[in-house]
C-alpha positions in Angstrom: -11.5 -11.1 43.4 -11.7 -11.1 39.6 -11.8 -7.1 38.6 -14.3 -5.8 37.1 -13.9 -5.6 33.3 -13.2 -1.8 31.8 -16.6 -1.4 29.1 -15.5 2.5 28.6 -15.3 2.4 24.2 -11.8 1.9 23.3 -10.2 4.3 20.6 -6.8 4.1 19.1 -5.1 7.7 18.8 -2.8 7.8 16.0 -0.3 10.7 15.7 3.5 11.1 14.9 4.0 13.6 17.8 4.0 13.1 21.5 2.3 16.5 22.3 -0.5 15.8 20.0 -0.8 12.2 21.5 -0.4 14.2 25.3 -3.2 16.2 24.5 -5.7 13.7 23.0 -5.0 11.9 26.2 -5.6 14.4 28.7 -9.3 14.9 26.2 -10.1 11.5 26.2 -8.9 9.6 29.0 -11.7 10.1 31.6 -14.4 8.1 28.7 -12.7 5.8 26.9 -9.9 3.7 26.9 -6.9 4.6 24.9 -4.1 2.8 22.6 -1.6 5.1 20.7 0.4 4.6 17.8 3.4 6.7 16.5 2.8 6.0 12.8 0.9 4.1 9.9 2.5 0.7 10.9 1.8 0.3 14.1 -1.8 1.6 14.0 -2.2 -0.8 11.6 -1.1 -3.7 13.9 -2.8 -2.2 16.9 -6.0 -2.0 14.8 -5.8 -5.8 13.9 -5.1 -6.8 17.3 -7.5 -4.9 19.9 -10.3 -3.9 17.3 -11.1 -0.8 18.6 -14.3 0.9 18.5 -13.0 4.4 16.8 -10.0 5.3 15.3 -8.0 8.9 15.7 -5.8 9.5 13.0 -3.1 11.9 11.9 -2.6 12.4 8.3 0.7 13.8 8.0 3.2 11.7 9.2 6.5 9.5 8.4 6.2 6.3 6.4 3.0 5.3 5.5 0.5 8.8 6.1 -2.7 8.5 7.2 -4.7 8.3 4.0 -2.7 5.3 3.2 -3.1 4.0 6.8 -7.3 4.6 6.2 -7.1 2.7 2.9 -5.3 -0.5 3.8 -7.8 -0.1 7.2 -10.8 0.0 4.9 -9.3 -3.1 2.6 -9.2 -5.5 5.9 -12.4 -7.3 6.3 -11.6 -7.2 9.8 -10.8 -3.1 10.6 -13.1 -1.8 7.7 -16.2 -1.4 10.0 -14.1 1.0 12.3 -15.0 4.6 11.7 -11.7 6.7 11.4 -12.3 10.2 12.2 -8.9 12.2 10.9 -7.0 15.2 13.3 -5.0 17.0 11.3 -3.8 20.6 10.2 -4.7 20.0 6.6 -7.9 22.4 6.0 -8.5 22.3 2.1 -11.7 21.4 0.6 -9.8 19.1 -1.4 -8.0 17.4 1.7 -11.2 16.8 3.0 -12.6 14.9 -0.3 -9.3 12.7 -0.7 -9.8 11.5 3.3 -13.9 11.1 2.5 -12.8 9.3 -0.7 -10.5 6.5 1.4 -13.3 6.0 3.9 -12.9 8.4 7.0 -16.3 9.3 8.7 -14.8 12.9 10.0 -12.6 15.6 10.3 -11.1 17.0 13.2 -9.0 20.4 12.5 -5.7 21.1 14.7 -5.1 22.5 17.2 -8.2 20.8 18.8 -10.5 21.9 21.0 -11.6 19.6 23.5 -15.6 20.0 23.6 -15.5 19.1 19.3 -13.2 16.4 20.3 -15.4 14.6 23.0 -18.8 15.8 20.5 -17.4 14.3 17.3 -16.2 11.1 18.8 -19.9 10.7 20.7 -21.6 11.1 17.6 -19.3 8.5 15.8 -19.9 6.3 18.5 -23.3 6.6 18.5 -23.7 5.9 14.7 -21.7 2.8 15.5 -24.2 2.0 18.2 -27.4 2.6 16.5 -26.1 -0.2 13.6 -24.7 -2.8 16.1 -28.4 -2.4 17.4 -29.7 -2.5 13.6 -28.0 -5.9 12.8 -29.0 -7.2 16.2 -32.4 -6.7 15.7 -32.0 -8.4 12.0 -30.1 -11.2 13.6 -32.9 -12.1 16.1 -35.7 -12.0 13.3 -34.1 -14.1 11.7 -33.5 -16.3 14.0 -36.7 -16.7 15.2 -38.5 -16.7 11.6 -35.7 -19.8 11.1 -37.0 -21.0 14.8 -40.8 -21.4 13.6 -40.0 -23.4 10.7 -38.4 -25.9 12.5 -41.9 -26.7 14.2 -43.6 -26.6 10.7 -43.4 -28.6 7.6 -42.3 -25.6 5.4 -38.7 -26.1 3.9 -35.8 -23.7 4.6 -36.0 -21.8 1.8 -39.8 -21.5 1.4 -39.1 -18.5 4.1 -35.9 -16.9 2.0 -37.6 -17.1 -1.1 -40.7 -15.3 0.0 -39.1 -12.7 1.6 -37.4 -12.0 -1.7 -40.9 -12.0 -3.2 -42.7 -9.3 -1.1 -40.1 -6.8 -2.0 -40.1 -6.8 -5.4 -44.0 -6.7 -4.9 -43.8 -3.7 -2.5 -41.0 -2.1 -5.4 -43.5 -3.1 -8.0 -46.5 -1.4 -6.1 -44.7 2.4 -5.9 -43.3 1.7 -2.2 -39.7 3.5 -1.4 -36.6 1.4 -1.8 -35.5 1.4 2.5 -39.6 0.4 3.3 -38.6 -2.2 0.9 -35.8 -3.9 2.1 -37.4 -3.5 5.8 -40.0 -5.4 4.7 -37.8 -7.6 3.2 -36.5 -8.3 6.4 -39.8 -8.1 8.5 -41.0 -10.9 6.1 -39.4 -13.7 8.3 -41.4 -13.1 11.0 -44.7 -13.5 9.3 -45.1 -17.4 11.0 -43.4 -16.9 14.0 -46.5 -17.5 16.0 -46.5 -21.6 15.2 -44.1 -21.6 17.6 -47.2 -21.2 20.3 -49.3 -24.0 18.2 -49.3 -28.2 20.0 -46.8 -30.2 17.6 -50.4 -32.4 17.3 -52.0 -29.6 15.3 -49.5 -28.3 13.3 -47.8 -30.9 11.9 -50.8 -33.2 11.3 -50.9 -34.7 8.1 -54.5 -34.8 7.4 -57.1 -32.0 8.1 -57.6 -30.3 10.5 -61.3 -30.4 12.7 -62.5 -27.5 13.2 -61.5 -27.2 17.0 -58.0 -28.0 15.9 -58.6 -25.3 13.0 -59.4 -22.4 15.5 -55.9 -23.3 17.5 -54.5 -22.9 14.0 -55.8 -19.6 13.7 -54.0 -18.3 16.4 -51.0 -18.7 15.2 -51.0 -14.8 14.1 -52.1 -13.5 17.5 -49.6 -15.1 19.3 -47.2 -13.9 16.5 -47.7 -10.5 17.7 -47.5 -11.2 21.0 -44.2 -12.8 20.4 -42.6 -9.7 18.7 -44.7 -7.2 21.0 -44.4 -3.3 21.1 -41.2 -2.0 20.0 -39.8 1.4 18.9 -38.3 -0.2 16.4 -39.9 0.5 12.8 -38.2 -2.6 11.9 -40.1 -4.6 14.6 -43.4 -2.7 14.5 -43.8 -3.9 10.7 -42.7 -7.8 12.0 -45.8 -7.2 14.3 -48.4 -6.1 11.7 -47.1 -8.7 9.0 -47.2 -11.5 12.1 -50.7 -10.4 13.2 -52.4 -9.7 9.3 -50.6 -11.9 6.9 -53.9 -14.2 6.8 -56.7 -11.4 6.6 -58.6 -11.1 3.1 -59.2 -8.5 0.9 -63.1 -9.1 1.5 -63.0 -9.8 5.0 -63.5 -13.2 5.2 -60.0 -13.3 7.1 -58.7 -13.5 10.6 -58.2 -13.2 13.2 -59.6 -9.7 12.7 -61.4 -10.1 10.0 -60.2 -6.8 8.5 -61.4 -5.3 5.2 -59.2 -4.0 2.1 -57.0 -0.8 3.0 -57.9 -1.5 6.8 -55.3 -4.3 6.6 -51.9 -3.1 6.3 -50.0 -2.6 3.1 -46.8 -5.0 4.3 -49.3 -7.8 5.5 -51.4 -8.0 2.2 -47.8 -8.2 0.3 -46.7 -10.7 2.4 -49.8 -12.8 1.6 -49.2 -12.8 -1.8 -45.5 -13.6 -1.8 -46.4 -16.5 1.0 -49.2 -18.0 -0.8 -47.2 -17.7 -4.6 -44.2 -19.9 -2.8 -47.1 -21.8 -1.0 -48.8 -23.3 -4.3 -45.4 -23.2 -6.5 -43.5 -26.0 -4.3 -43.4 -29.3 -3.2 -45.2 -30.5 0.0 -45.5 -34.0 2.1 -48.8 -33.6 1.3 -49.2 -31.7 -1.9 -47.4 -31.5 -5.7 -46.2 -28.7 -6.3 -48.5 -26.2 -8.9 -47.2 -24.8 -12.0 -46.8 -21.3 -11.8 -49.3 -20.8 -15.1 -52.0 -22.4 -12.4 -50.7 -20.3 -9.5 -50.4 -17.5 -11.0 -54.8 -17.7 -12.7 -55.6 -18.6 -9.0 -53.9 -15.7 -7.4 -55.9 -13.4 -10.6 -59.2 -15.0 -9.8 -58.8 -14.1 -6.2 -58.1 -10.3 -6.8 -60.5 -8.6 -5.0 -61.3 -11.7 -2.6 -58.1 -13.1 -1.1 -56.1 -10.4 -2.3 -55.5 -6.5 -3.1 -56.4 -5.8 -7.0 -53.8 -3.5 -6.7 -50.9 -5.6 -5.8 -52.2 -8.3 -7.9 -51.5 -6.0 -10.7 -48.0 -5.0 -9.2 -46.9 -9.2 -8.3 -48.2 -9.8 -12.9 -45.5 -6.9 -13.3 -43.1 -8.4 -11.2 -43.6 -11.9 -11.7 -40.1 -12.3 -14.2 -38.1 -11.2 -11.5 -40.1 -13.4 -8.8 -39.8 -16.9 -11.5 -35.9 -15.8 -11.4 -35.3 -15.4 -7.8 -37.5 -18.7 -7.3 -35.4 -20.8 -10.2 -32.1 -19.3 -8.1 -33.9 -20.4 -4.5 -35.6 -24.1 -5.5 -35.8 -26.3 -2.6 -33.4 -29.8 -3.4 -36.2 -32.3 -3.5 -38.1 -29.4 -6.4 
């Protein structure tokens, strides 16, 4: 019988003395699994070879110490994402700055006591959690905004560059730097309902009747569906951009046919940024516009199509959106 595998967090406990190492062991053992190292070197090695998920680490000790141990930690792309709490005797405000300075996420004061102990390393472990679930998230976005173009005719980069687009839109328009970049990350997801839509419909190359054009239009329902109800900030925007990326400033949208400030602020960006990298490149059945023409088409819709507002914020940020677009052009452009 194959035994089970031990998924108790794994921290390396680094400290020249064997009572120090006894007593971190006796703390720890009943959690997580436990390495030990005697000095700089060998946590170093350790490190490298069984990745653990948190480091304990003495600063005073023989050979390298444990500031230098930190730094050369932190200069590995393949330990610097392991938090390193430090447990040591060294109590000086300045201590403290030099080990923040090298990368540590904590301090630990000897002699320990075992409830901060078990509390600081939860808490670590925890932050380490919360982004492993972070980049997850991100990962499967974009995975699946990169799964929907494969059933449509856009390009790879139509999805990249647009993304781009919204957020220095959203900057452009007053919003905060971190609803920025989520957006900026949300944007992928905008199309992700075509993935519900008959290869027949969507990639037909002439137009569409309109039976096949109310399939079409549920593209953004199913969207939603697709991403569903999540606690997730990150994944709530993906939902409101999938479900209101093609409602209209004047109503004349869908699928709910919301007005102005009734649709949400991420979803009217994202039509802007999508229908700019729409018009500006090169389709199977279209030339690409010059931006000149895109951009008097997107200023004669202000107030129809799209927000006046955020027509006024995409003219202010349109030199930064013609340079990420020059950076992004697709190979056949």
């Amino acid at each position: 019988m194959t035994p089970l595998r031990d998924s108790r967090p794994k921290l390396l406990v680094v400290d020249d003395e064997p009572l120090n190492l006894q007593v971190l062991r006796q703390i720890l053992q009943q959690d997580y699994q436990l390495l030990f190292a005697r000095d700089g070197e060998k946590a170093l090695a350790l490190a490298q070879a069984e990745r653990p998920d948190l480091i304990l680490l003495d600063i005073m000790m023989p050979g390298i110490t444990g500031l230098e141990t930190c730094q050369r930690l932190k200069q590995q792309p393949e330990t610097q994402g392991i938090p390193v709490i430090f447990v040591t005797a060294l109590s000086d405000d300045r201590d403290e700055t030099e080990g923040f300075a090298v990368g540590c996420v904590d301090y630990i004061t000897k002699p320990v006591s075992a409830p901060i102990v078990l509390a600081r390393v939860k808490a670590q472990l925890s932050l380490v959690s919360a982004e492993t679930l972070r980049t997850t998230r991100l990962q499967v976005i974009q995975r699946l905004g990169r799964a929907a173009e494969y059933k449509d005719n856009e390009t790879g980069l139509h999805v990249i560059r647009m993304s781009h687009f919204a957020r220095e839109i959203a900057l452009a328009a007053g919003m905060g730097e971190a609803d920025a970049e989520e957006l900026f990350n949300a944007a992928p997801m905008h199309d992700v309902g075509k993935m519900g839509i008959p290869d027949a419909i969507l990639c037909k190359p002439g137009k569409l009747t309109p039976e096949e054009w109310e399939i079409m239009k549920q593209h953004a329902r199913i969207g939603a569906e697709i991403i569903g109800d999540d606690s997730s900030t990150l994944l709530q925007m993906a939902r409101r951009v999938a479900l209101c990326h093609h409602e209209k400033w004047d109503g004349s949208g869908y699928p709910q046919g919301l007005v102005g400030k009734a649709i949400p602020i991420e979803a009217r960006i994202i039509a802007l940024a999508d229908v700019f990298d729409a018009l500006t490149s090169k389709r199977p059945y279209k030339e690409a516009w010059p931006i000149e023409t895109t951009v008097d088409y997107i200023k004669n819709e202000s107030g129809k199509q799209f927000d006046p507002e955020l027509v006024a914020a995409f003219i202010q940020a349109l030199p930064k959106i013609t340079a990420i677009r020059a950076q992004l052009l697709d190979p056949a452009d």
